[in-house]
C-alpha positions as a Python dict, from the first residue, in 0.01 Angstrom:
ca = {
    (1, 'X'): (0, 0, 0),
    (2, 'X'): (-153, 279, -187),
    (3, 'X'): (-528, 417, -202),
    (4, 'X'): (-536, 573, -543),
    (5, 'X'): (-790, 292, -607),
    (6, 'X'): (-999, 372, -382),
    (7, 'X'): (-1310, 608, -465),
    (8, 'X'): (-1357, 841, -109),
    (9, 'X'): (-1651, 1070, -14),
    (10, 'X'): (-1565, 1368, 256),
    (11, 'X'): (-1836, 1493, 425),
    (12, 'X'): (-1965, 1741, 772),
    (13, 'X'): (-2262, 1633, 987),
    (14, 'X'): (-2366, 1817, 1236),
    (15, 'X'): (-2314, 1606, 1590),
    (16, 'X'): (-2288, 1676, 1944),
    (17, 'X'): (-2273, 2052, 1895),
    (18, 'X'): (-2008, 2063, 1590),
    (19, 'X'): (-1965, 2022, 1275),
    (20, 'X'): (-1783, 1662, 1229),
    (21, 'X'): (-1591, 1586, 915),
    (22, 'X'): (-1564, 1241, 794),
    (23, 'X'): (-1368, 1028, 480),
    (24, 'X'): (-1624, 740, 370),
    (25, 'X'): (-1511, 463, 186),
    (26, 'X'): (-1645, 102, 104),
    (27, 'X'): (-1989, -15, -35),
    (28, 'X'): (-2298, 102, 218),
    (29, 'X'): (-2414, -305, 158),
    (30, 'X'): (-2098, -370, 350),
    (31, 'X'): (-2097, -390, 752),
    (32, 'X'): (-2019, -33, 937),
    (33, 'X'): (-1701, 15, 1045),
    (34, 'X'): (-1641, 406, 1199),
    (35, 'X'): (-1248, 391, 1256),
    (36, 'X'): (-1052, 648, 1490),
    (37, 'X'): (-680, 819, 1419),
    (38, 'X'): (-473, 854, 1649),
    (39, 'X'): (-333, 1203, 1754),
    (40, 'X'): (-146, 1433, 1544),
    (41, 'X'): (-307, 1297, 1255),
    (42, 'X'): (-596, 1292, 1074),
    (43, 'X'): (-806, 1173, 782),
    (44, 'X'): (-599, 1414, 529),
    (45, 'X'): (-407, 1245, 236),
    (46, 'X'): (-89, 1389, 365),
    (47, 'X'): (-61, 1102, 602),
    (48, 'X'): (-92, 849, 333),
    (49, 'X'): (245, 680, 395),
    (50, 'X'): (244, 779, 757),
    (51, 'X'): (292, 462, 997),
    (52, 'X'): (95, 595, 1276),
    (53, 'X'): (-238, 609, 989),
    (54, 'X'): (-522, 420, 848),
    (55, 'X'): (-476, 591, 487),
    (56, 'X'): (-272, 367, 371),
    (57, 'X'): (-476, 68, 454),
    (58, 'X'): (-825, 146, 363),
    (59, 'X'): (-810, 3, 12),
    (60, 'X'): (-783, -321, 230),
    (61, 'X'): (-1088, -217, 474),
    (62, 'X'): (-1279, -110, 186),
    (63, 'X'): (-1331, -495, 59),
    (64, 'X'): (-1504, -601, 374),
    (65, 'X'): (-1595, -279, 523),
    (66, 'X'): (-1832, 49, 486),
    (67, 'X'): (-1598, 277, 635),
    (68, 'X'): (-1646, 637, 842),
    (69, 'X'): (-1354, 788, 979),
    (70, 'X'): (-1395, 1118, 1084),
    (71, 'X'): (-1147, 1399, 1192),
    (72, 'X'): (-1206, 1403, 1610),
    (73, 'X'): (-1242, 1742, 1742),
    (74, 'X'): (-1024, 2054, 1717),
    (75, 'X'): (-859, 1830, 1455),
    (76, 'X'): (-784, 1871, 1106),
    (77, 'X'): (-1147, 1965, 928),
    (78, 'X'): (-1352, 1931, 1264),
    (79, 'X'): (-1339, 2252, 1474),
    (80, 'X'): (-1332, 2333, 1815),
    (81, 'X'): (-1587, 2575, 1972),
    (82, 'X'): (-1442, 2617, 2319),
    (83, 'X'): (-1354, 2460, 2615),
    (84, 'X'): (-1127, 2148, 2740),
    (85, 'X'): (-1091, 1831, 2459),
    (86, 'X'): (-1119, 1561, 2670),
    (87, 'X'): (-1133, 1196, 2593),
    (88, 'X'): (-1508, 1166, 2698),
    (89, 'X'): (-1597, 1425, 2510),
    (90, 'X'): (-1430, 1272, 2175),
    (91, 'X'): (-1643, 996, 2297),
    (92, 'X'): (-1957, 1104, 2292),
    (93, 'X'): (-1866, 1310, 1973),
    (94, 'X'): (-1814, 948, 1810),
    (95, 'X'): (-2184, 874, 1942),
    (96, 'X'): (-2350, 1175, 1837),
    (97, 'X'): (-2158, 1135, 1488),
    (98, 'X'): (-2308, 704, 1453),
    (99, 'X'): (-2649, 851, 1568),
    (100, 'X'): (-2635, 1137, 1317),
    (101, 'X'): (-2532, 898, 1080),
    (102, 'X'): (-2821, 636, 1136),
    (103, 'X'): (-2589, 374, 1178),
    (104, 'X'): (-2713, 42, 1379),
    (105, 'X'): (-2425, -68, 1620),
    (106, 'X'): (-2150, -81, 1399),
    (107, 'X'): (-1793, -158, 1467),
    (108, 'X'): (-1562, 89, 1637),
    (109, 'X'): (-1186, 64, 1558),
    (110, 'X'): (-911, 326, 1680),
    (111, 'X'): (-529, 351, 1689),
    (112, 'X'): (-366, 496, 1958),
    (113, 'X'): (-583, 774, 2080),
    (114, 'X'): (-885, 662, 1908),
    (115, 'X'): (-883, 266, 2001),
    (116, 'X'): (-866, 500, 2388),
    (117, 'X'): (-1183, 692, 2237),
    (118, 'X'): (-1333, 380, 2081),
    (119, 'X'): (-1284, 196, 2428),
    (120, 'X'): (-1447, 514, 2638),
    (121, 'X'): (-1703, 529, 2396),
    (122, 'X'): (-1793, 136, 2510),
    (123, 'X'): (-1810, 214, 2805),
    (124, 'X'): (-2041, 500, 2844),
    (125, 'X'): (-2249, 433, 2549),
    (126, 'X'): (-2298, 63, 2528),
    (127, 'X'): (-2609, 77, 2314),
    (128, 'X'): (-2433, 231, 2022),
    (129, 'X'): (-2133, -8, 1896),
    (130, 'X'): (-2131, -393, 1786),
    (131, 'X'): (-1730, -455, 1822),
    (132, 'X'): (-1472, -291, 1957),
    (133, 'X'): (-1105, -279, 1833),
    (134, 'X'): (-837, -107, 2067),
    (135, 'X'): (-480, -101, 1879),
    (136, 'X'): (-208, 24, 2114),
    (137, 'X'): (-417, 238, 2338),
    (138, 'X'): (-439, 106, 2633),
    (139, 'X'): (-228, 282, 2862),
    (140, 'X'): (-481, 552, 2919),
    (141, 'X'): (-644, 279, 3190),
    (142, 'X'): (-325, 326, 3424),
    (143, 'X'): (-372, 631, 3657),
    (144, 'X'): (21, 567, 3697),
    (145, 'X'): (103, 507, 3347),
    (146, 'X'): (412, 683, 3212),
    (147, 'X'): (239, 775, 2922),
    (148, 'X'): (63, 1108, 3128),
    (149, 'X'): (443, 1245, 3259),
    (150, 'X'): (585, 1182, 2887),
    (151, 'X'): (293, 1377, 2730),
    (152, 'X'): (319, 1625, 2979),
    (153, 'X'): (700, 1636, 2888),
    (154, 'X'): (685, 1657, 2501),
    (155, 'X'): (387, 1891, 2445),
    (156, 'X'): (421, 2120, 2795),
    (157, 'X'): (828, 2108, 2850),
    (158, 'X'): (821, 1928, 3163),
    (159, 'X'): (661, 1670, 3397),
    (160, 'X'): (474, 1932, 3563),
    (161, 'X'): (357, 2124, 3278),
    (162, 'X'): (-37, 2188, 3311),
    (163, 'X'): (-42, 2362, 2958),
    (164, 'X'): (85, 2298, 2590),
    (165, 'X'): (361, 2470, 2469),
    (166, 'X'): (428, 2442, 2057),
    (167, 'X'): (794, 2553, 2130),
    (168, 'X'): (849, 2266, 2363),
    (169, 'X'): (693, 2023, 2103),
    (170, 'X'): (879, 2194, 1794),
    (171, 'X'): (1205, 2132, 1962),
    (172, 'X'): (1104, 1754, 2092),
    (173, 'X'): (1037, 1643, 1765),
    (174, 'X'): (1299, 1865, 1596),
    (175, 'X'): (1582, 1655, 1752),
    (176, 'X'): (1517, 1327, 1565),
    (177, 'X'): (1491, 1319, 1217),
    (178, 'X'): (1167, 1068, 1213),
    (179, 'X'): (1007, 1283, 1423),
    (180, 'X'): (1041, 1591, 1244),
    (181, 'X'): (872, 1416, 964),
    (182, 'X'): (542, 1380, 1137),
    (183, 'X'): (583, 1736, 1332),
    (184, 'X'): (588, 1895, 1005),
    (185, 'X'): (286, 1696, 879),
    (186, 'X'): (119, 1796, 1185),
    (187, 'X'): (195, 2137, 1068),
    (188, 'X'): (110, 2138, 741),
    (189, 'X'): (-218, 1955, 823),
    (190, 'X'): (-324, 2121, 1090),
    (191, 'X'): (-270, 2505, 876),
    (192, 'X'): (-438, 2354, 604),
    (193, 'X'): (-771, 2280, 765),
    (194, 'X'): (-804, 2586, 1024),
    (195, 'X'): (-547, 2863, 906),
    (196, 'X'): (-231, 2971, 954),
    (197, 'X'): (-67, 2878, 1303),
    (198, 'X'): (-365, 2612, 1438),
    (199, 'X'): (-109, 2411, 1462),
    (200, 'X'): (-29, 2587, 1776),
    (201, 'X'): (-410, 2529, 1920),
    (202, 'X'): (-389, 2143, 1830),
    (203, 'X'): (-98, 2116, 2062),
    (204, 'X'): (-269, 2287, 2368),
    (205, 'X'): (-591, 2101, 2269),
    (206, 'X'): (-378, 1765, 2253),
    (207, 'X'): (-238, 1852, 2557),
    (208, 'X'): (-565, 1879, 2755),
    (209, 'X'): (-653, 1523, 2609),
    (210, 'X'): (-328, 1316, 2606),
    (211, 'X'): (-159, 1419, 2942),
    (212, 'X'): (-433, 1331, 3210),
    (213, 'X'): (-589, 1054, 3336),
    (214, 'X'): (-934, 1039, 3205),
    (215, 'X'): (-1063, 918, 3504),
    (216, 'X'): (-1160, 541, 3372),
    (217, 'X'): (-964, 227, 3447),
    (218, 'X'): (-899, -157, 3425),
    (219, 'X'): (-1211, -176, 3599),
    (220, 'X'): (-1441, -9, 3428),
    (221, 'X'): (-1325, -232, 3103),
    (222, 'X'): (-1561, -506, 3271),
    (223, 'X'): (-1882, -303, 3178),
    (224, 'X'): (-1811, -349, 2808),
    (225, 'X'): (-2069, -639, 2687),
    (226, 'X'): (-1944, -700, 2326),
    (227, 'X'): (-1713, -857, 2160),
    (228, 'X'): (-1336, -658, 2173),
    (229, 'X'): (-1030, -741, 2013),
    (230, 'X'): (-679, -590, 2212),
    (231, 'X'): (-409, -536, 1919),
    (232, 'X'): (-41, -459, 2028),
    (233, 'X'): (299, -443, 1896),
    (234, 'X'): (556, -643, 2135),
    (235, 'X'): (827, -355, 2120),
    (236, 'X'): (564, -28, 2193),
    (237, 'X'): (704, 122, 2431),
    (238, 'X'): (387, 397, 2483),
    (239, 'X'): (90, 174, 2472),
    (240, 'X'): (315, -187, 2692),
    (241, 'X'): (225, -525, 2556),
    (242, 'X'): (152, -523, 3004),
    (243, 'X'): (-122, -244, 2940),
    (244, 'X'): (-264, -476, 2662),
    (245, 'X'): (-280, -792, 2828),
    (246, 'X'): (-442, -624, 3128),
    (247, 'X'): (-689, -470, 2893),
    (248, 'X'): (-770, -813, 2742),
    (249, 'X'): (-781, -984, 3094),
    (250, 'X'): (-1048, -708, 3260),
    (251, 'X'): (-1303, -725, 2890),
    (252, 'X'): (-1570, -980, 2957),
    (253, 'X'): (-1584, -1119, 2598),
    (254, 'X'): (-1212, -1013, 2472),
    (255, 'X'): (-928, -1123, 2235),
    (256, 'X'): (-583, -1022, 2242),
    (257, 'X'): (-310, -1027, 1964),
    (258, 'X'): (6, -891, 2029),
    (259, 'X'): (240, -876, 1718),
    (260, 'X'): (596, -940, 1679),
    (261, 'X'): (835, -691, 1538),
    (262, 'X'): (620, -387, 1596),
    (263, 'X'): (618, -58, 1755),
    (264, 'X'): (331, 175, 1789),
    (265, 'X'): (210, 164, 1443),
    (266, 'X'): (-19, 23, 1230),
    (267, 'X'): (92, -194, 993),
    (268, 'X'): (-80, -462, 756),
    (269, 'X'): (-34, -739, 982),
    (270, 'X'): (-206, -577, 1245),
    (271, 'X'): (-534, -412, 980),
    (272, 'X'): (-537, -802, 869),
    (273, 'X'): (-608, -929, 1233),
    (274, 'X'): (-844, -633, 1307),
    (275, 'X'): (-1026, -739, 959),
    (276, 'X'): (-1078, -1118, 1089),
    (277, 'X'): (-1170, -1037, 1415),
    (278, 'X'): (-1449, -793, 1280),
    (279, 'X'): (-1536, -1052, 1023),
    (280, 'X'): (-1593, -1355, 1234),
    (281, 'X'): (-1827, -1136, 1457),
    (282, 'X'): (-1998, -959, 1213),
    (283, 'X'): (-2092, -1335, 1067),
    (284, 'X'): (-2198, -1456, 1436),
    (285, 'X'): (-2426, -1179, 1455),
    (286, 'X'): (-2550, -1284, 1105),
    (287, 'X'): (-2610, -1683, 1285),
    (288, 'X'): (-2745, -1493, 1593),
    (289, 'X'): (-2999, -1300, 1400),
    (290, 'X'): (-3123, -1589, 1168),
    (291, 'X'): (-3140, -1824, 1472),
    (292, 'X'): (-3410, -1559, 1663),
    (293, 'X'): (-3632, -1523, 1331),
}
């Protein structure tokens, strides 16, 4: 699907302390949705035909959907001041960015990394989203996931790594062909937004988010009083069909849809579910609403 129909505004916003950059798309009459990449990319138009992005799927979000999707922190166009990225701090950066914005509770979709930000964000600011959408990140809850060891692995050069190394990446992703595609977006993404060699700062910054446990788990899903859809692909082998089902089983008010024949990506299947879901809530708040006047 391509986007070169769709008309996109690019903004900064001051929030939480930074400067936040954001791609806007969709009709403001149209119900908020602020959407969340996943790591290594970003908003840019070089991920347009990228798997593991939205870009190619907005023109499809932009018929039922005001849109925000900004570039998280000490990525692509939104800078990095100083001190550890963690996935609380993206968090509140997403809250400080929806209050900045004015926006009234909208609904909070992220793949990957950002349905883990979107779901952290739930939890320790419930007052500021309507619906949640997690797509294939939910082995962050785990404290024993595998996800933390093969992070550590492919961005530090071992298991016990406690820092990024770019050489370590560079020569992960170098050895399959697939995956030197996206390295070398990375690259070329990163250098275009913050100079030559950020690239090399993204990985330690990604490092510090993707390779911990952020301290929240299965548990702590059960504070989360709206509605929340779980989306999965049945062969993702980072973020488990297991890890989404026990996601949907601890959310007090969730849905779950794994789909078949997919990997961790997002595909037009899955932005079609994540489009209903939002849809049928957004109209029950709509019946809600009416119903209390």
């Amino acid at each position: 699907m391509s986007t070169s129909t769709v008309e996109r505004a690019s903004a900064s916003i001051p929030a939480n302390g930074i400067e936040i950059h954001y791609v806007e798309v969709g009709s403001t009459y149209l119900p908020d949705l602020v959407l969340l990449h996943g790591g290594l990319v970003t908003t840019s138009p070089l991920w347009e035909q990228a798997p593991v992005a939205y870009n190619a799927h907005l023109e499809l979000l932009a018929q039922h959907f005001h849109v925000i999707a900004p570039d998280a922190r000490a990525s692509g166009r939104t800078r990095h001041l100083g001190g550890k990225v963690s996935l609380s701090l993206l968090a509140d950066d997403v809250a400080a960015l929806i209050t900045a914005l004015g926006l009234e509770r909208p609904a909070v979709a992220g793949f990957s990394l950002g349905g883990m930000v979107a779901t952290i964000l739930a939890i320790r600011h419930p007052e500021a989203i309507g619906a949640l959408v997690n797509d294939a990140g939910c082995d962050c809850f785990d404290p024993d996931s595998p996800s933390f060891p093969m992070a550590r692995t492919v961005f530090g050069g071992s298991e016990d790594a406690t820092s990024g190394s770019p050489e370590a990446m560079e020569a992960f992703f170098g050895a399959d062909p697939h995956m030197s595609v996206v390295f070398e977006l990375m690259k070329a993404d990163q250098d275009a937004a913050g100079g030559p060699g950020a690239w090399r700062t993204y990985v330690q910054h990604f490092f510090e988010t993707a390779s911990q446990w952020p301290g929240y788990g299965f548990a702590d899903l059960e504070r989360i009083d709206v509605p929340a859809l779980v989306l999965g692909g049945d062969q993702d082998y980072l973020s488990r069909p297991e890890d989404a089902l026990r996601t949907y089983r601890a959310l007090p008010h969730g849905e779950l849809a794994i789909v078949p024949s997919t990997g961790h990506e997002i595909n037009t299947e899955k932005v079609g579910i994540m489009a209903d879901f939002l849809g049928r809530h957004e109209a029950d708040g709509a019946r809600t609403s009416a119903d209390g006047q």
